[in-house]
C-alpha positions, 0 to 999 in steps of 0.5 A: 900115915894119919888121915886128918879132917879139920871143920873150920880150916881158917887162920888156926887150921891152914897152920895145922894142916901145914904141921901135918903135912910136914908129918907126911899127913893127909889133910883135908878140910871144910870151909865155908865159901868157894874161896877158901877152898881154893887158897886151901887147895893150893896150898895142897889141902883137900877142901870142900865148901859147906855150911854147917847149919843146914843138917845135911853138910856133913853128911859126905864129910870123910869122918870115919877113921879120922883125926878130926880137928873141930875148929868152926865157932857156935853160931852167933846168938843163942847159948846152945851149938846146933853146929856141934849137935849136928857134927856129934849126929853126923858122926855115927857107928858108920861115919865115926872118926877116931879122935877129936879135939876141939877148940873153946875158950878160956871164956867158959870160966867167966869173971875170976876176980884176977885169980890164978886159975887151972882146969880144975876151976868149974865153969861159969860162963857169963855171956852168950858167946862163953855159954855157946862154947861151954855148950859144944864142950858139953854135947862133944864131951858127952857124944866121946863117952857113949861112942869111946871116941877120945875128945880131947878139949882145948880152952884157948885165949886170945889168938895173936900173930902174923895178920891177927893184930887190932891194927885198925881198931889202933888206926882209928884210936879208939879207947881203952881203960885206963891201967889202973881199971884194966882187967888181966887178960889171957893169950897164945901165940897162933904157933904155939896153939897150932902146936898144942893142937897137934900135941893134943892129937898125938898124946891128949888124954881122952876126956881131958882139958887143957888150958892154952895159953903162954902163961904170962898175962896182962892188962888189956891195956898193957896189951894194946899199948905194946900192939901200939909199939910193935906196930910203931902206931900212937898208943890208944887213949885212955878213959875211966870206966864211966866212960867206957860203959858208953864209948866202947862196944858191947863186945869190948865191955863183955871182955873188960867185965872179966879178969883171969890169970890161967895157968899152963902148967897142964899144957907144958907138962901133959903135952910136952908144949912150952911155948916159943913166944911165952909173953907178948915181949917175944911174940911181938918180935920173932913172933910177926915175922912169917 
């Protein structure tokens, strides 16, 4: 039986933990508030509440020996993780867990003018949120080789599934690019991610990197509209750029300055993961049903 902590146990980690515990594994987690202990706790999670910017928050975190899933996000401003720097002192000789892998994003490869592209790519980030992550690569990474701890590094896409749909934005219509000027964006099915994540503990190379995704992009606004469709809701309008640049958020702008196709071909023949919802046809059927 393995021993498993995952920092950051949310929408991600409560379908982990129930892949571990199906292994007959303990799992246990830190979360940020007292109400997630509680929904982890029934559901037989061991939780315990934290906040991960004060230094001390993991110092009674069961680290040693432990799988550890690294799930928390960097804060929300700057371009450096303290999270990450604080969890990498934390997890000294005396606390050290036995393997770690963490959650990034394919958001670290920046614009790539809508090329095909693997791991092998070199990153480079545009924003503060991509240079965050690329930052908490980075310290782990480093942090892995000086311990011999194995970090095994996944650059997710964009996370879809059951509650995980832009229901609201719909609801409240608001715009997308129009086809012809949508940028191709990337996505993985939650149940597949969860099952890469669990592939990465098990046989992950250490040191590696491994794209997740289901291998079939699209446009964003492709996406939306078949969103739109599954939930039997109008599709959004369409606007020109122009027009974007002062009807849409920041946020939204920052995603639509980035075109990529990233390939799996890592993650489906290193991890042994070929993916149950390989486009958004399947994991917007099958794929919303719990």
């Amino acid at each position: 039986m393995c021993a498993c902590l995952i920092i950051g146990c949310g929408y991600l980690g409560r379908r982990v933990a129930a892949l571990e515990h199906a292994r007959g594994n303990h799992v246990s987690a830190i979360v940020r508030t007292m109400p997630s202990v509680q929904a982890l706790t029934r559901a037989g999670v061991h939780a315990l509440a934290a906040d991960l910017d004060h230094a001390s928050a993991l110092e009674s975190a069961p680290l040693q020996g432990r799988l550890v899933y690294y799930f928390a996000p960097p804060p929300t401003a700057g371009r450096s993780d303290p999270r990450m720097q604080q969890f990498v002192r934390t997890a000294s000789e005396r606390n050290c867990p036995k393997r770690v892998v963490l959650i990034s994003t394919t958001g670290v490869y920046g614009d790539c003018g809508g090329e095909w592209i693997d791991e092998n790519r070199p990153p480079q980030p545009q924003t503060d949120r991509a240079h965050r992550r690329l930052a908490a690569e980075q310290t782990l990474g480093d942090w892995g080789r000086a311990s011999g701890v194995p970090v095994v590094i996944l650059r997710v896409a964009g996370i879809y599934g059951p509650r995980r749909l832009p229901e609201q934005r719909l609801r409240e219509h608001q715009p997308v690019l129009i086809e012809a000027q949508s940028p191709f964006s990337n996505r993985v099915h939650v149940a597949d991610l969860a099952r890469a994540c669990c592939a990465a503990a098990e046989i992950g190379e250490a040191g590696a990197i491994y794209n997740i995704v289901d291998g079939h992009p699209t446009s964003m606004t492709d996406y939306f509209n078949r969103v739109a469709d599954a939930l039997g809701l109008p599709r959004p309008p369409q606007i020109d750029a122009e027009r974007a640049q002062h009807e849409l958020s920041a946020g939204m702008r920052s995603y639509l300055s980035e075109s990529k196709r990233i390939d799996n071909r890592r993650m489906r023949e290193e991890l042994g993961v070929i993916p149950d919802y390989p486009d958004l046809a399947s994991g917007l059927t099958d794929g919303l049903r719990e």
